[in-house]
N, C-alpha and C positions, 0 to 999 in steps of 0.2 A: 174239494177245493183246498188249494194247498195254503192261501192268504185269501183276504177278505180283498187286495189290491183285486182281484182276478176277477173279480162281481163284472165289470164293465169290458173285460177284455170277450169275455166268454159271453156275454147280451150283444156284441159284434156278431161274434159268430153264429149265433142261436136266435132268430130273429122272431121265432113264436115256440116256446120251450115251456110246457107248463110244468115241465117236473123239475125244470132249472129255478124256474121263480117260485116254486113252495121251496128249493132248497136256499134259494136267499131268502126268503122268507123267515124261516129258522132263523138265520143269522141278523138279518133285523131285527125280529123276537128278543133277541139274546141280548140286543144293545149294542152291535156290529153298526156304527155309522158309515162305513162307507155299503153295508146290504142294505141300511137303509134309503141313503143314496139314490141305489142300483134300483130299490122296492119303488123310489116314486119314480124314477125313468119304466118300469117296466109298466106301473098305470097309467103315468101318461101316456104311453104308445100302446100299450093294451099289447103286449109283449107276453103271450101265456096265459094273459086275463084278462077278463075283460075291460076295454077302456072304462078308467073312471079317474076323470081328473080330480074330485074330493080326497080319494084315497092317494092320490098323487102327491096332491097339495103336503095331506096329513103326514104321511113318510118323510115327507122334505123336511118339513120343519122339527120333527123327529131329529132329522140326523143337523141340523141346523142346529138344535138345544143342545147336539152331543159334538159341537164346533167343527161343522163342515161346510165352511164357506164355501163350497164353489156346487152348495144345492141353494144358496139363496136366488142367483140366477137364474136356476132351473125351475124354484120356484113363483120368482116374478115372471116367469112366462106361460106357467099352468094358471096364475092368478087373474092374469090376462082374459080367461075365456067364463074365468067367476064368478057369477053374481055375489054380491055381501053378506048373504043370506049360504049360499054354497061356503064360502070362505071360511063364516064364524063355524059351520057345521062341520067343517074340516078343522079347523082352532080347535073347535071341540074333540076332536076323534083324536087328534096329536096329542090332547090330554090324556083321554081315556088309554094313548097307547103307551102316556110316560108313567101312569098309576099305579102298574102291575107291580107286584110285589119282587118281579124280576128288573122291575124296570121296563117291560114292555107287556101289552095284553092285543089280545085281536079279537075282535065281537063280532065277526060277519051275522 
């Protein structure tokens, strides 16, 4: 991927790519807000992997702490389908993913 802009043109085209969302994965890893973006659209629609709106939520707000307004939308509508209990345990995972000594960790 030539820019991290290219995360959502290429999730157009690739509509179940699991080897495209480990490689935005990396780039979320690294602190790339907009793969992080790209990370909770590809949970929310289960794009490569399996649906999981927690891990959805978690990515958004991820690239949300790293000033990406236009995931807080994306994420008041993953929030939408949330219990408060789902929610805070996603709060929690968007910590555990801003802890890393890189700035981001992944615990599956």
């Amino acid at each position: 991927m030539a820019n991290s802009n290219q995360y959502l043109a290429e999730l157009a085209l690739y509509r179940n790519d699991p080897e495209l969302a480990r490689v935005i994965e990396e780039y979320a890893l690294q602190g790339d807000r907009n793969a992080q973006y790209a990370l909770g659209l590809i949970y929310a629609e289960g794009r490569g992997v399996q649906y999981n709106p927690v891990e959805s939520y978690a990515w958004l707000t991820a690239a949300i702490l790293q000033g990406d307004q236009d995931a807080v939308l994306l994420r008041s509508m993953v929030a939408e389908i949330l219990s408060d209990d789902a929610i805070e345990e996603a709060e929690e995972r968007a910590g555990i993913l801003m802890m890393h000594e890189d700035g981001f960790a992944i615990q599956h």
